[in-house]
N, C-alpha and C positions, 0 to 999 in steps of 0.2 A: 833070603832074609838078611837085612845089617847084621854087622860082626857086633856081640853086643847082647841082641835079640834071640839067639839060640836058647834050646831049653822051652821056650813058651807054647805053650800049646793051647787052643782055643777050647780043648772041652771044660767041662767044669768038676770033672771028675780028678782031673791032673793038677796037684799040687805044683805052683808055679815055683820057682828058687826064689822069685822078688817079689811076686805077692800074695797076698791070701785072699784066694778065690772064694765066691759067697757058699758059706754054708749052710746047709739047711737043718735048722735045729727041730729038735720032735714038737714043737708045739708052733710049727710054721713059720717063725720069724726069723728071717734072713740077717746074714753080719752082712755089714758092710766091707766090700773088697780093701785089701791096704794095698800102694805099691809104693817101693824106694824111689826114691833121688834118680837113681840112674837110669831106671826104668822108662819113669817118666822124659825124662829130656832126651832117650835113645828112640823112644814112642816121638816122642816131637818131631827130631830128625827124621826118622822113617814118614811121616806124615808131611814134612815140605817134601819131599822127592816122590812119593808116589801120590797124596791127596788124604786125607784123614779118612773120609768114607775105605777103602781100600786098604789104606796102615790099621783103621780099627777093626778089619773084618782079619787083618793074617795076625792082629796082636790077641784078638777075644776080647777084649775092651770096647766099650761101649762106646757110640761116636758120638752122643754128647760129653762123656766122660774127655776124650780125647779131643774134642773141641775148646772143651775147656782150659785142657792145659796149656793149648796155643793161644790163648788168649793170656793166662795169667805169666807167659814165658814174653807175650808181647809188652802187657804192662809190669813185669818187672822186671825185667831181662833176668841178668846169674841169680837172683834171688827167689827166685820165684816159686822155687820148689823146696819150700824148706818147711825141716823137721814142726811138728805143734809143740806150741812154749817159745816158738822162737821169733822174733820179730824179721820183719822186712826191709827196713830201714837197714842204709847202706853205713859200714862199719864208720864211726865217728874218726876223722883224725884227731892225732895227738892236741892242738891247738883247739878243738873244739874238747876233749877232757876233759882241759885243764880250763876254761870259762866253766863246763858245769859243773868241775869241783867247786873253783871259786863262786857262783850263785850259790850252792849249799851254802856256804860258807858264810857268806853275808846273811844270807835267810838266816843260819843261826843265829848270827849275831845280833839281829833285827828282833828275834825273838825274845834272848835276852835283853837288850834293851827297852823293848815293849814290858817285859815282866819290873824289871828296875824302875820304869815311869810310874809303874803302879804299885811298888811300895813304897816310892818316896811319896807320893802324891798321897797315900794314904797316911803317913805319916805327918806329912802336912794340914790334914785335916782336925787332926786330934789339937 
């Protein structure tokens, strides 16, 4: 097994260190499996060197599960495995910041001056 992979065990009885294997609660309905970050892209590597069918059967993971992940590591490369809440979208530079503080910033302004247009305008009217 990769350096990395150690610890995992395919029954379902064995609490993994990286993920939470599905549990069976008293009224039949299953949780869903969680794994980390690392887990996942260590699972990736092992499945380019030996084949996914084969990395899924020595990781206990499911081979669409693990198909999966080569796909979302294909369309997003280092991003790909990230935390929920988090976006995928590649970190903004500094120069792109600073145009979308300035677009806030006009948008304010644009607002206040739309509010201004319409109390003088109604003052106009009277």
């Amino acid at each position: 097994m990769r350096a990395g992979l150690e610890g995992y065990h395919r029954s379902a009885e064995v609490k993994h260190p990286k993920c939470d294997k599905i549990k069976d609660k008293d009224d039949g309905v299953f949780e869903m499996r969680k794994y980390d970050k690392e887990f996942k892209e260590e699972a990736v590597k092992l499945s380019d060197e030996v084949g996914v069918k084969q990395a899924a059967s020595q990781l206990g993971v499911p081979y669409y599960t693990l198909a999966e992940w080569r796909q979302k590591r294909k369309a997003y490369g280092d991003h790909a495995f990230v935390g929920s809440g988090i976006r995928r979208d590649a970190p903004l530079s500094e120069k792109e910041r600073e145009l979308m503080k300035q677009v806030r910033e006009l948008q304010k302004a644009n607002e206040i001056l739309k509010d201004a247009l319409g109390f003088f305008a109604k003052d106009r009217k009277k």
